[in-house]
PASEBA-1860 file (N, C-alpha, C; in nm, 3 decimals):
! residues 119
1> XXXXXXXX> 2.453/2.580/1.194/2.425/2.520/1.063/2.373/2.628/0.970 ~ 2.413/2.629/0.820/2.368/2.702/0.752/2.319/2.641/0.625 ~ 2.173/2.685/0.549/2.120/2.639/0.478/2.118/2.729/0.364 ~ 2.127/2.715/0.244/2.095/2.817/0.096/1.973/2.718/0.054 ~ 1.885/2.768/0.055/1.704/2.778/-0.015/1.695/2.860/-0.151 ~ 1.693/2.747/-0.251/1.660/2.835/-0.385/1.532/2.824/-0.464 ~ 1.461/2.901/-0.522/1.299/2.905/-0.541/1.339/3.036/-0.661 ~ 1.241/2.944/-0.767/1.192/3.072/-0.865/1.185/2.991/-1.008
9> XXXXXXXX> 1.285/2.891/-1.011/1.318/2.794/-1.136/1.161/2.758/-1.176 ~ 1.157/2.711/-1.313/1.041/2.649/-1.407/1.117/2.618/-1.526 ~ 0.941/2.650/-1.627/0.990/2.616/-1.737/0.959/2.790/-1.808 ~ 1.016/2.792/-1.958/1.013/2.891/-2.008/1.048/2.892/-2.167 ~ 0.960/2.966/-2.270/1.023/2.974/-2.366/1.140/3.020/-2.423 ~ 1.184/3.028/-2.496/1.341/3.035/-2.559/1.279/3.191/-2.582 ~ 1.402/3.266/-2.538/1.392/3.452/-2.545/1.295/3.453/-2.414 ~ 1.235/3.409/-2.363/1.175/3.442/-2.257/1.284/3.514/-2.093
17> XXXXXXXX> 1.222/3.499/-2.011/1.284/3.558/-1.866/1.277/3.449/-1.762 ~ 1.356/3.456/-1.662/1.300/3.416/-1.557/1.358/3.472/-1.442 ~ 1.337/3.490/-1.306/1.404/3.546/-1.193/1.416/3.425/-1.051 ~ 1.514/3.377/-1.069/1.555/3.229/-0.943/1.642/3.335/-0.828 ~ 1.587/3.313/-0.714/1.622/3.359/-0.548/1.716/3.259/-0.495 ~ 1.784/3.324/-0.382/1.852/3.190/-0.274/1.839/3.302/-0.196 ~ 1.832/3.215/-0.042/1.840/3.291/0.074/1.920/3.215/0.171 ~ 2.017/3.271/0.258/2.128/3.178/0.299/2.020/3.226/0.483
25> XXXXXXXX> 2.035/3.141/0.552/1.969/3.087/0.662/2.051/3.007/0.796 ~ 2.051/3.063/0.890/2.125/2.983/1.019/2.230/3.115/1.094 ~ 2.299/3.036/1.177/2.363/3.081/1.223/2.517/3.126/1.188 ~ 2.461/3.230/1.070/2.562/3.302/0.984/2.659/3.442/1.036 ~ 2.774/3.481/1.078/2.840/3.568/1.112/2.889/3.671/0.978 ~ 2.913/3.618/0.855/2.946/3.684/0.757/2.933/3.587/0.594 ~ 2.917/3.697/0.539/2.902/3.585/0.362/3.010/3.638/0.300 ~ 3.093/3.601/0.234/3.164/3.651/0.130/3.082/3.648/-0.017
33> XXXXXXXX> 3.165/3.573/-0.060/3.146/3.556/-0.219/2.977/3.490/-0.206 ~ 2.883/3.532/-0.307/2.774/3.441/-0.332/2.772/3.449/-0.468 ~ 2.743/3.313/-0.520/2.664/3.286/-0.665/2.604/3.202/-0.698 ~ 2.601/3.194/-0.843/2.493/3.069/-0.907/2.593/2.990/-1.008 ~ 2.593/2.850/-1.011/2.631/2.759/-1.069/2.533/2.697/-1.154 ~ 2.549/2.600/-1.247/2.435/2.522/-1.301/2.513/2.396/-1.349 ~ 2.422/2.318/-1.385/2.457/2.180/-1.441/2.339/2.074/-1.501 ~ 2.409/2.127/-1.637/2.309/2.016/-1.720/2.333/1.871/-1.702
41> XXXXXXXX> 2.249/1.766/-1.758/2.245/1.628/-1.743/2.389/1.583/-1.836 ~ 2.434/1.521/-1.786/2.619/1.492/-1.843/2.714/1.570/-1.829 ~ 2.679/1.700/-1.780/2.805/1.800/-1.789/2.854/1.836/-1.594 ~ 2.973/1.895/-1.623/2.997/1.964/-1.512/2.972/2.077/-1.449 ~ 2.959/2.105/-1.325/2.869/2.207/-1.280/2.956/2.339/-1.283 ~ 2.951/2.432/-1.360/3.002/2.519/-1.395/2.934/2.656/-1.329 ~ 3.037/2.772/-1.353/3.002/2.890/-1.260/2.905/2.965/-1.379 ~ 2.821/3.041/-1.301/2.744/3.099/-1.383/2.806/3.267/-1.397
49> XXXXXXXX> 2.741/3.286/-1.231/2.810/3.436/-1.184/2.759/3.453/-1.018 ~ 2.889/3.532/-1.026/2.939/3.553/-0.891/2.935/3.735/-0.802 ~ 2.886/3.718/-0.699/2.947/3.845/-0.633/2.981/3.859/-0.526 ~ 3.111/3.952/-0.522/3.195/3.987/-0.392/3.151/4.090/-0.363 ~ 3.092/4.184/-0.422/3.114/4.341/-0.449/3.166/4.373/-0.583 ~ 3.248/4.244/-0.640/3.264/4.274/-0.777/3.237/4.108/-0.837 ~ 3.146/4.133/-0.983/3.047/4.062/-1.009/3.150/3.954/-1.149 ~ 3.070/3.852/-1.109/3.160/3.787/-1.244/3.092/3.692/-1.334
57> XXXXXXXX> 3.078/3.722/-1.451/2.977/3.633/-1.528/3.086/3.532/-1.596 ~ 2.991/3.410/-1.646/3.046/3.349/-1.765/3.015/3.392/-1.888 ~ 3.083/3.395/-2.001/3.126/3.401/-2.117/2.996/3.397/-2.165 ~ 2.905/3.275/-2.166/2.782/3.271/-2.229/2.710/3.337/-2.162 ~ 2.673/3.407/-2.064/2.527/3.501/-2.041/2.553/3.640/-2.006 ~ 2.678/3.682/-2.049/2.705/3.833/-2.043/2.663/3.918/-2.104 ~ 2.553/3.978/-2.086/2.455/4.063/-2.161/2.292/4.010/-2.107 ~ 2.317/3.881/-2.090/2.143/3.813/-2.072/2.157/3.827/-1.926
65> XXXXXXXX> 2.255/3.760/-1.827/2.179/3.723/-1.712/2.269/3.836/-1.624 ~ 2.190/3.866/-1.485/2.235/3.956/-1.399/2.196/3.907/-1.246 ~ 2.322/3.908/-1.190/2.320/3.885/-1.086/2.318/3.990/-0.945 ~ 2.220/4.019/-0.830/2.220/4.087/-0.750/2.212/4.026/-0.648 ~ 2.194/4.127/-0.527/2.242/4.031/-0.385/2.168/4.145/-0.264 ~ 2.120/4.109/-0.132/2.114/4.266/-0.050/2.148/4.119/0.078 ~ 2.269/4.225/0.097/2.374/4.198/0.192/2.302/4.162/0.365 ~ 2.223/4.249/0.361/2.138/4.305/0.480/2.060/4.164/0.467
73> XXXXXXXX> 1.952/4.085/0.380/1.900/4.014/0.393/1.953/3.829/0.340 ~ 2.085/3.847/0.317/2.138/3.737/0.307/2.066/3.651/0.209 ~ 2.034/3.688/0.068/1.979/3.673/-0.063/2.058/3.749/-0.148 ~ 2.033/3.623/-0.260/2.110/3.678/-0.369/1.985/3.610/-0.525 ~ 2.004/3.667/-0.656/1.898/3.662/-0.753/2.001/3.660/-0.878 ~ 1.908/3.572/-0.952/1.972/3.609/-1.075/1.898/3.598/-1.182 ~ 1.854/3.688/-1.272/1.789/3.777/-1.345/1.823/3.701/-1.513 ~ 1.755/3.635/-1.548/1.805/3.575/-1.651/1.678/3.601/-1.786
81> XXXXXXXX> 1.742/3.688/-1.846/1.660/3.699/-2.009/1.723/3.674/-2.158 ~ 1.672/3.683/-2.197/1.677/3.597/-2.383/1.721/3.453/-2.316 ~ 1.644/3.402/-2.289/1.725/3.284/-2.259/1.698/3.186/-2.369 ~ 1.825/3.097/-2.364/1.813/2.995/-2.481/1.829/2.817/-2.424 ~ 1.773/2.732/-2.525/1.762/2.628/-2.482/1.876/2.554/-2.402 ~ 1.990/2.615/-2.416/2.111/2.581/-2.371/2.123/2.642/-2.211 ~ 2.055/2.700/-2.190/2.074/2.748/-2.031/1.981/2.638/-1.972 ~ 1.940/2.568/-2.039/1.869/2.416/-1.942/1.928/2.388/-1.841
89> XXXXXXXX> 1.881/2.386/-1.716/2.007/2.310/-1.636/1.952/2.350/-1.477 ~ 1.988/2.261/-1.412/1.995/2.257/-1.249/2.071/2.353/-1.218 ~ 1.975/2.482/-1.164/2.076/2.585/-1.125/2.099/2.596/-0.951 ~ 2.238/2.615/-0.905/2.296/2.594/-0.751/2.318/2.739/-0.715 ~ 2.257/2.777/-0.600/2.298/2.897/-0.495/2.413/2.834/-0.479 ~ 2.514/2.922/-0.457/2.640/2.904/-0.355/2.704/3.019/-0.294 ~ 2.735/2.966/-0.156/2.785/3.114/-0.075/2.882/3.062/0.042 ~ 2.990/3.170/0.019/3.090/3.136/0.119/3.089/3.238/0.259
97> XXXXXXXX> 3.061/3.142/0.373/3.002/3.180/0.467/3.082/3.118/0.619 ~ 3.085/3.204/0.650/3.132/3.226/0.836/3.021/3.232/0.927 ~ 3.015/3.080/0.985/2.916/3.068/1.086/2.948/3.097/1.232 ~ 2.886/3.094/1.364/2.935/3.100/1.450/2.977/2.993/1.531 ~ 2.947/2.875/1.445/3.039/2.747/1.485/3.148/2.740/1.444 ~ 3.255/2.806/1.340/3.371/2.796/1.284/3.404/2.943/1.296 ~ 3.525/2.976/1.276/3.643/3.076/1.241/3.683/3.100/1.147 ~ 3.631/3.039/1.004/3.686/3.035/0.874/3.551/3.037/0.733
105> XXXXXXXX> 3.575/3.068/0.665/3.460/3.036/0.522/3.433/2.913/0.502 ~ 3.304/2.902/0.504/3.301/2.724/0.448/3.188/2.761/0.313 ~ 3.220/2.668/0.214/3.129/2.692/0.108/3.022/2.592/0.152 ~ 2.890/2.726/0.120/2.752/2.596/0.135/2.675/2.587/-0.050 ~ 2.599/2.479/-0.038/2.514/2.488/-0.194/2.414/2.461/-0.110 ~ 2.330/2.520/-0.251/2.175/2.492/-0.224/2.123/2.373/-0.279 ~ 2.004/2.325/-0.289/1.943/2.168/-0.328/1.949/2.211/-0.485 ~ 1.928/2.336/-0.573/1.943/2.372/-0.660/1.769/2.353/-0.688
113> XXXXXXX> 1.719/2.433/-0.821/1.613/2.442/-0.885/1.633/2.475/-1.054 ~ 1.549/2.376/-1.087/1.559/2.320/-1.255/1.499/2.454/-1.312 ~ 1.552/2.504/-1.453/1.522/2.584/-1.515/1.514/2.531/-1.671 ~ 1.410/2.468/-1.702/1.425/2.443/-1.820/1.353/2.545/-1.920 ~ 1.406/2.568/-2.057/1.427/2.644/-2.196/1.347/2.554/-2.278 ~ 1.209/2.578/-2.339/1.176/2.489/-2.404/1.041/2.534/-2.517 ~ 1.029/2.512/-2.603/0.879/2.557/-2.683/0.807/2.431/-2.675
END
């Protein structure tokens, strides 16, 4: 079984920072791809950014948010500044992962942690 644990989310002013963790957990053989998703109240849960080794943002936080990872400890971060009220939202670890119960990638999510933008 494998678990993604995410911790770091709050609240924060608009232009402010914040730094949200995941740590992937269990009986893991390999990770591929890991990232962060989010999803505001009515919308769909959309990709934020991603890394293989090669990193992939969305459109809206290219320049603000940064995503890192250490391979060795099966965590990944994402580094989010100027942030604006619009990055509100339930943000999701996700990581595609080879356990030693399967032969193949299975995507896991995390319970996700709220990041709200607010004065």
């Amino acid at each position: 079984q494998v678990q993604l644990v995410e911790s770091g989310g709050g609240l924060v002013q608009p232009g402010g920072s914040l730094n949200v963790s995941c740590e992937a957990s269990g009986s893991i053989v390999s990770i591929a791809t890991m990232g962060w998703y989010r999803q505001a109240p009515g919308n769909k849960r959309d990709m934020v950014a991603t890394t293989s080794g090669v990193t992939n943002y969305a459109d809206s936080v290219k320049g603000r948010f940064t995503i890192s990872r250490d391979n060795a400890k099966n965590k990944v971060w994402l580094q989010m500044n100027l942030l604006k009220p619009e990055d509100t939202a339930v943000y999701y670890c996700n990581a595609d992962v080879r356990s030693h119960a399967t032969m193949w990638f299975m995507t896991y999510w995390g319970q996700g942690t709220q990041v709200t933008v607010s004065s």
